[in-house]
C-alpha positions in Angstrom: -47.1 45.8 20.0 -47.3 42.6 21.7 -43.6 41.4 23.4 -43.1 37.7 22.6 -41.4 35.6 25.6 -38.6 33.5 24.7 -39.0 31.5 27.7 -36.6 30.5 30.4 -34.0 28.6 29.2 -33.2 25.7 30.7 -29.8 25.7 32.9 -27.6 23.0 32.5 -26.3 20.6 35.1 -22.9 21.1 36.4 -21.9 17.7 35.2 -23.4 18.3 31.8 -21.5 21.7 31.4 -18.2 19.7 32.4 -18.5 17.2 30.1 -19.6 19.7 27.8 -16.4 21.5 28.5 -13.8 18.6 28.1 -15.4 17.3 24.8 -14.6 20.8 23.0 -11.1 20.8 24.4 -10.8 17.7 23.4 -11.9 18.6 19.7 -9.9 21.7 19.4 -6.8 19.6 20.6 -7.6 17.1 17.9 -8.4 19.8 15.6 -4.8 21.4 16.1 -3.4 18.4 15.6 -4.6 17.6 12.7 -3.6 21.4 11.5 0.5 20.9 12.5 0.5 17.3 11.3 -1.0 17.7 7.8 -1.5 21.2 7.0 0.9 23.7 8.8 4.3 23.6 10.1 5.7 26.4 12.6 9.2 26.7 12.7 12.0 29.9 13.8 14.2 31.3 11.2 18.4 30.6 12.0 21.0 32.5 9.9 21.0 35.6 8.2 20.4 34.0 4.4 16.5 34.9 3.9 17.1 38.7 4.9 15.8 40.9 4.4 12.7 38.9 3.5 13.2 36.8 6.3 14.9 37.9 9.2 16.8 35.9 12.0 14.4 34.4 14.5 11.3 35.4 12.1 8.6 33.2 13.8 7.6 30.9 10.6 4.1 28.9 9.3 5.1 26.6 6.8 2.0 25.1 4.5 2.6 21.7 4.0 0.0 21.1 1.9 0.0 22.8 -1.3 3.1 21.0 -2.8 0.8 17.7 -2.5 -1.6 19.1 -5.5 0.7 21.7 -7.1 4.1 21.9 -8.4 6.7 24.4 -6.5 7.4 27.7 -8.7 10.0 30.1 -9.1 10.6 32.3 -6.6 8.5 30.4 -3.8 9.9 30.2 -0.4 10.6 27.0 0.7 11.5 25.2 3.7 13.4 21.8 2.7 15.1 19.3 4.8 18.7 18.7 4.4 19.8 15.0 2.9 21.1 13.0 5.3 20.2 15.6 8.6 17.0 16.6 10.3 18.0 19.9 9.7 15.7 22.4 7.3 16.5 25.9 5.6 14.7 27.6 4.4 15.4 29.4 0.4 14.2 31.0 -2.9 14.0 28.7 -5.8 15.1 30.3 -8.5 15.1 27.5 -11.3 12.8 24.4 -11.5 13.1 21.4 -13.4 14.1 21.4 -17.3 15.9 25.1 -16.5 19.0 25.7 -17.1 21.0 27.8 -14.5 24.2 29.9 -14.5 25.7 32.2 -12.3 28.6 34.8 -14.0 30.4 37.8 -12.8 27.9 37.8 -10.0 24.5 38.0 -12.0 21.9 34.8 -12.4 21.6 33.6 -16.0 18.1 31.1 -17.0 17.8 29.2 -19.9 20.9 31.8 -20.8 18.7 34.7 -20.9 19.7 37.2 -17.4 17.0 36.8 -14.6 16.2 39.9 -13.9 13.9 39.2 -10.5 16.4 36.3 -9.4 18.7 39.2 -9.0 16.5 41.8 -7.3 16.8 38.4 -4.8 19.9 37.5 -4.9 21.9 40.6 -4.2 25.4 41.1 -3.5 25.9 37.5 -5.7 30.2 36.8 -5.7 30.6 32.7 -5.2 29.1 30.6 -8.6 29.9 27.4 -7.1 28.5 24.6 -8.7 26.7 27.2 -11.2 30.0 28.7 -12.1 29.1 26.5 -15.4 25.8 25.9 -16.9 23.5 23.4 -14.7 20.5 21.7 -16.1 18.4 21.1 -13.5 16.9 17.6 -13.1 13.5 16.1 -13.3 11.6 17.0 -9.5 14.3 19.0 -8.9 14.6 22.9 -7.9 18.0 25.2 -7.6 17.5 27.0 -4.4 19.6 30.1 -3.5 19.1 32.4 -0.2 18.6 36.2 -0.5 21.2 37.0 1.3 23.9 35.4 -0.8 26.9 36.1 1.3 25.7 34.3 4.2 23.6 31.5 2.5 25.0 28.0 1.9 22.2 26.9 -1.2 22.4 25.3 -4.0 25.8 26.5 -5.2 27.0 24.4 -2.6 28.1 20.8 -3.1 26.4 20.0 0.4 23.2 20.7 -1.0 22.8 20.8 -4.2 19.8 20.3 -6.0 17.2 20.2 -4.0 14.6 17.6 -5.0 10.8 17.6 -4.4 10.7 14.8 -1.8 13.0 17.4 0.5 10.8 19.9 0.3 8.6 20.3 3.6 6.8 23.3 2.5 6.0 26.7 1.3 6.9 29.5 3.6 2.8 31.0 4.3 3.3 33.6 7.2 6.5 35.4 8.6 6.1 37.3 12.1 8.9 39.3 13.1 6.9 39.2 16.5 3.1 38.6 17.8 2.1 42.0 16.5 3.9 42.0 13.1 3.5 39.5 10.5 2.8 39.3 6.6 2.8 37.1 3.8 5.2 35.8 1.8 
């Protein structure tokens, strides 16, 4: 059998590999840009109100563009900004719009039926707040609670409230406890 010669290949100047060089860091910059701008979000985790799901200082990736094309759902993970702060949090939704949501003797009540998974979530469940009675919840607009009740200010609070669709950032993607340990949510 005959070997077949690819050739020499031609070596590129030094300015030619330069250029080269600087035009695909320049599109990977662009490219990342684009990415944190319009697609994904990181962020940290602060507080203890996500754990165990999410624990304090979880490293976060946030896509910020599925709500564009779907609705949230129940039970997503959401990032949302607070009104009137730059702050976000991040939070379960537990009812969306047209439910209706109460909270008694500690357990989650939707559309008056008991909410079996909200629970499993929302352990150790003592303050009602504002879902001490009924709550309808509004057109675009999603009751949020953290699974770590004690420590989470959510929904059942006053200072936030409902939280509509326009506050909503994104849906939680990826959580990494570190570099080497990570997993969807």
């Amino acid at each position: 059998m005959k070997a077949v010669s690819l050739g020499k290949q031609k070596k590129k100047s030094l300015p030619w590999r330069i250029v080269s060089g600087l035009a695909n860091t320049a599109l990977l910059i662009i490219l990342a840009l684009f990415v944190y701008l319009f697609l994904a979000f990181p962020m940290q985790m602060k507080g203890h109100s996500m754990e165990p799901a999410v624990a304090e200082k979880s490293l976060l990736l946030l896509n910020k563009i599925q709500y564009r094309f779907v609705s949230p759902k129940q039970f997503d993970v959401i990032a949302f900004q607070i009104k009137d702060s730059d702050e976000l949090q991040i939070k379960r939704i537990i009812a969306c719009p047209g439910d209706r949501i109460s909270i008694k003797e500690g357990m989650i009540y939707i559309n008056g039926t008991l909410c079996e998974q909200a629970n499993e979530y929302s352990k150790d469940l003592i303050y009602a707040g504002t879902a001490s009675d009924e709550l309808t919840v509004g057109e675009n607009e999603y009751f949020v609670l953290g699974d770590n009740a004690v420590y989470s200010e959510d929904s059942r609070s006053e200072d936030i409230g409902m939280v509509s669709k326009d506050q909503i950032v994104g849906k939680v993607w990826f959580v990494g406890e570190s570099f080497l340990s990570f997993h969807l949510l």
